[in-house]
C-alpha positions as CSV (number, residue, x, y, z in Angstrom):
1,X,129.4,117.2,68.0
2,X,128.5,120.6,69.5
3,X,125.3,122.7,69.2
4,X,125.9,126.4,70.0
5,X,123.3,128.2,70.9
6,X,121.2,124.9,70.8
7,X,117.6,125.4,71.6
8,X,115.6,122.8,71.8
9,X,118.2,120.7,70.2
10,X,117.3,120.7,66.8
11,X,120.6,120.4,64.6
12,X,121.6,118.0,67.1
13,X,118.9,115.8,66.6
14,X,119.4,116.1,63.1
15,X,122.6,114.9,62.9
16,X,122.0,112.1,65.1
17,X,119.2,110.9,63.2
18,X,121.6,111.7,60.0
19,X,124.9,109.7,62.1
20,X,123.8,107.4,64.9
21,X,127.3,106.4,65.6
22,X,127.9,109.5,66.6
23,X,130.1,108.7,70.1
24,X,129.1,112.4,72.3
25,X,126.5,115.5,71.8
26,X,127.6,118.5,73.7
27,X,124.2,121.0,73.9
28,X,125.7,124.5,74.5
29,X,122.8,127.9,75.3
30,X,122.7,130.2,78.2
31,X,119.0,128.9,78.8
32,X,119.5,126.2,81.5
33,X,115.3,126.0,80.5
34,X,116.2,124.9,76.8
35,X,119.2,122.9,78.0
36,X,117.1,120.4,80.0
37,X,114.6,120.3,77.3
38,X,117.1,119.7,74.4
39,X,118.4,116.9,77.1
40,X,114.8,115.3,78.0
41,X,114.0,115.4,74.1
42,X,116.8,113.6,73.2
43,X,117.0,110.7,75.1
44,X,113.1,110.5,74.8
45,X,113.9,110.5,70.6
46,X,116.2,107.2,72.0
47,X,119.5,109.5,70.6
48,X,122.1,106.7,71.7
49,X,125.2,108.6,72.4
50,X,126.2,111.2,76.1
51,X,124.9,114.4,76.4
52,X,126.9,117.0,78.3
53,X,125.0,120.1,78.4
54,X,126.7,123.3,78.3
55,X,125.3,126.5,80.6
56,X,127.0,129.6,78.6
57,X,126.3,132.4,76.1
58,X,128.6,131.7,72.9
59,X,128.7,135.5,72.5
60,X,131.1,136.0,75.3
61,X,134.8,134.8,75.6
62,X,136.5,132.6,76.1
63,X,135.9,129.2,74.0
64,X,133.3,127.4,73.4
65,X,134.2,124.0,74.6
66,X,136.7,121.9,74.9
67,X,138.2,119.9,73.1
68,X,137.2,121.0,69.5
69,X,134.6,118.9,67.9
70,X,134.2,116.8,64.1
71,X,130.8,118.7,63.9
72,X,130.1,122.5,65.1
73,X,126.4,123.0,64.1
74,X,124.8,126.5,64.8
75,X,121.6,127.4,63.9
76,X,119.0,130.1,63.9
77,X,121.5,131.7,66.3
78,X,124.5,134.1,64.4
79,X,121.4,136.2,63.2
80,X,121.1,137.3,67.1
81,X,124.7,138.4,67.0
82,X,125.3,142.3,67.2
83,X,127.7,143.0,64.1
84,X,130.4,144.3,66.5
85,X,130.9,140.6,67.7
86,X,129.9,138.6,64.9
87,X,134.0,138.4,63.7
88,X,135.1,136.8,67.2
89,X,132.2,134.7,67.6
90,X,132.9,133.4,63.9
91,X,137.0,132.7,65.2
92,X,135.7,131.3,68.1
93,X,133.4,128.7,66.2
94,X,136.4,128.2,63.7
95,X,138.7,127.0,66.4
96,X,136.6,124.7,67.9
97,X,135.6,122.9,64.8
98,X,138.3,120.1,63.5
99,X,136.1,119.0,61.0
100,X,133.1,120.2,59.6
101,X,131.1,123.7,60.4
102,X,127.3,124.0,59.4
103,X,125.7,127.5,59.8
104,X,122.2,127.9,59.2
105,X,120.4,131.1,59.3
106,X,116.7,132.7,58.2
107,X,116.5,132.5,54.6
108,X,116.1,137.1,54.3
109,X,118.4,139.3,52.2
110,X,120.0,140.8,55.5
111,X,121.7,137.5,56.7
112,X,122.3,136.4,53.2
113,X,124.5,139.4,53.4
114,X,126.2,138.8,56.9
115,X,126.8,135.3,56.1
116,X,128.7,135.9,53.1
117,X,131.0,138.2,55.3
118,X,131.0,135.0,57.5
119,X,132.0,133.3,54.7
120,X,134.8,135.4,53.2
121,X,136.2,135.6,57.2
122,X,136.1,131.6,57.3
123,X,137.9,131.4,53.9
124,X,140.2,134.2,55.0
125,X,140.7,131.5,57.8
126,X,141.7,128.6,55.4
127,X,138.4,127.0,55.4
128,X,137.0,125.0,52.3
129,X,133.6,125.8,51.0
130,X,131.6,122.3,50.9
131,X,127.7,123.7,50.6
132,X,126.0,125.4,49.3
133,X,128.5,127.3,46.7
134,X,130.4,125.5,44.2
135,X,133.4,127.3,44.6
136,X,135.6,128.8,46.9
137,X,135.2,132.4,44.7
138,X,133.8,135.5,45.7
139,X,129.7,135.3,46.0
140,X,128.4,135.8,42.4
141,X,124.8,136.7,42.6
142,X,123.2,140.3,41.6
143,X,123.5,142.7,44.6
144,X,119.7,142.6,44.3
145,X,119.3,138.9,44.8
146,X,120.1,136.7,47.6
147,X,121.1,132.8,48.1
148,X,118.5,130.9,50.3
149,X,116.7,128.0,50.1
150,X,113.0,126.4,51.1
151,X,111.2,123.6,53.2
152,X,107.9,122.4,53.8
153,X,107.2,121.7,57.6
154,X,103.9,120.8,58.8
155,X,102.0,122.2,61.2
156,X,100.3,120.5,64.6
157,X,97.3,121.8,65.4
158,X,98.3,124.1,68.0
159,X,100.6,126.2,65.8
160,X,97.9,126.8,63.8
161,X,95.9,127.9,66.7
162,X,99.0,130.7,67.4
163,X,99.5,131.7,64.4
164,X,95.4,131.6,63.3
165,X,96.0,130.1,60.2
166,X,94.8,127.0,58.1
167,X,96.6,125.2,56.4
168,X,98.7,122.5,57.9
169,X,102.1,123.1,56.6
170,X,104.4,126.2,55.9
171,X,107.1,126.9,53.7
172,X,110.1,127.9,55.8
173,X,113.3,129.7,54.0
174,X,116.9,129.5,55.1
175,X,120.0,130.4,54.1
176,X,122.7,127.8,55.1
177,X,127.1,127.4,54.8
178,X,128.6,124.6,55.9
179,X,132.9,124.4,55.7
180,X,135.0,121.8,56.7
181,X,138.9,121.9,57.6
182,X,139.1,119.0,54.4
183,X,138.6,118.7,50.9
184,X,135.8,118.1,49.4
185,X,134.2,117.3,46.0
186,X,132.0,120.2,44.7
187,X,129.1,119.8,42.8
188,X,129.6,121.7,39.4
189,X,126.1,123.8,40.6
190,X,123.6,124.2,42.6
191,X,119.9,125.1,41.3
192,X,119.4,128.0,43.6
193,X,115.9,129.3,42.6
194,X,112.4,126.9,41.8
195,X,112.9,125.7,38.5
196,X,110.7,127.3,36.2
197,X,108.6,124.4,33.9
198,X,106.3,125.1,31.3
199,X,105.5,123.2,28.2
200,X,108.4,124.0,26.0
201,X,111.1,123.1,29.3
202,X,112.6,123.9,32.1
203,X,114.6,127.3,33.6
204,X,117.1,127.0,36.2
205,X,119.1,129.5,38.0
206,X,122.7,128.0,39.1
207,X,125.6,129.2,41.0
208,X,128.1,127.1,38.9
209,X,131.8,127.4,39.0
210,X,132.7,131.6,39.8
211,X,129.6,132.5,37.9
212,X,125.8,132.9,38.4
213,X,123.9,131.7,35.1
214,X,120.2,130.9,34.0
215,X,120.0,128.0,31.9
216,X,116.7,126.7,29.7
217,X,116.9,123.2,28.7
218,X,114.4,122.7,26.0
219,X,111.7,119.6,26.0
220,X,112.9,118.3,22.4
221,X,116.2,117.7,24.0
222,X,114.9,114.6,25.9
223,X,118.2,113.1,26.9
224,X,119.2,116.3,29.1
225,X,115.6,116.8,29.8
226,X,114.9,113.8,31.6
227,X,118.3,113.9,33.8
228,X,116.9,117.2,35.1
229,X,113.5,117.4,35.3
230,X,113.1,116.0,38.5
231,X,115.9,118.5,40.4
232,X,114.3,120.8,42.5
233,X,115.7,123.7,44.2
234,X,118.7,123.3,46.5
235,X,119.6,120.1,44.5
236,X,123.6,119.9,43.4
237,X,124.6,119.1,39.9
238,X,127.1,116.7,39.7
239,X,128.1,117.8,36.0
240,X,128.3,120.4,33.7
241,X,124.3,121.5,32.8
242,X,125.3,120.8,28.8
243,X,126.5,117.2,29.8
244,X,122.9,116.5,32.2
């Protein structure tokens, strides 16, 4: 796998922890600081496979790395990326990935927007969709409204110190796309807001099939009630909301 503009490491940590058998890690950032971090972390975290690290700023040409990779994971990174170069650093990215590309960016209505241009440039490109959309189809939310998601991370004691706050966790948003140069199975949905409960049942706001939708599935209806009660937001539907 490669991480482009890695950082301290953290997608490739991930997807070690997520695929152990992965067989070599390539750390690519023009930081050689964060490079030998990313490095140190790793093997201390006991990641099993060869790091090369990779001194370079994925901005400028020419490619990445060599030879293309199964997994390309960039993260926190495109949202850096003037606008004038964010279409070759997106063809750049594409031709070094032979499998699966993740992008993950800050979960705010500006990269929302740039990532669906990302998007529509990767399809353009022959790339299939695998997360988060359930389709291959233009982007179908409200120009108003934007497709991100949450997670709770907690805080050590010293980042509350920085940031002079309290409480020990914070709710982080993203916005991620990850494409692959396979098939894939697509959920039918995705819940793509908190699902709204109250005592009559529950709200959800999917992206399912080409369309954007809000759905109420009432208490009384137990069977479907108790297949989705316990989805949260993020979570793929496997089949048609009238058939959960």
């Amino acid at each position: 796998m490669l991480d482009v503009g890695c950082g301290l490491g953290a997608g490739a940590c991930a997807a070690a922890t997520v695929w152990p058998s992965i067989a070599e890690i390539a750390l690519l950032d023009r930081s050689a600081l964060f490079l030998r971090l990313a490095t140190e972390l790793m093997k201390d975290s006991g990641v099993p496979a060869p790091i090369k690290a990779i001194e370079r700023d994925f901005v400028a040409p020419p490619a990445l790395a060599e030879p293309p990779c199964d997994l390309v994971v960039i993260g926190y990174a495109l949202t850096e990326v003037a606008e004038s170069d964010l279409s070759s650093v997106v063809d750049r990215l594409w031709a070094q990935t032979s499998g699966a590309l993740v992008i993950i960016e800050p979960g705010t209505p500006r990269d929302h927007t740039r990532l669906m241009v990302v998007r529509d440039q990767l399809i353009a490109l022959g790339a299939n969709i695998l997360a988060p959309c359930p389709h291959q189809a233009p982007c179908p939310l409200p120009a108003n409204d934007w497709c991100h998601f949450s997670v709770r991370l907690p805080r050590r004691r010293a980042h509350r110190l920085v940031k002079d706050v309290a409480a020990p966790f914070e709710d982080e948003k993203f916005a991620y796309l990850a494409v692959g140069r396979f098939g894939a199975s697509r959920p039918s949905a995705r819940i793509i807001a908190p699902p709204r409960a109250n005592k009559a049942g529950i709200s959800l706001k999917l992206c399912a099939g080409k369309a954007f939708r809000e759905t109420f599935i009432p208490k009384r209806d137990k069977a479907r009630y108790e297949k989705i009660r316990r989805k949260d937001w993020g979570d793929p539907l496997r089949a048609p909301v009238e058939e959960i």
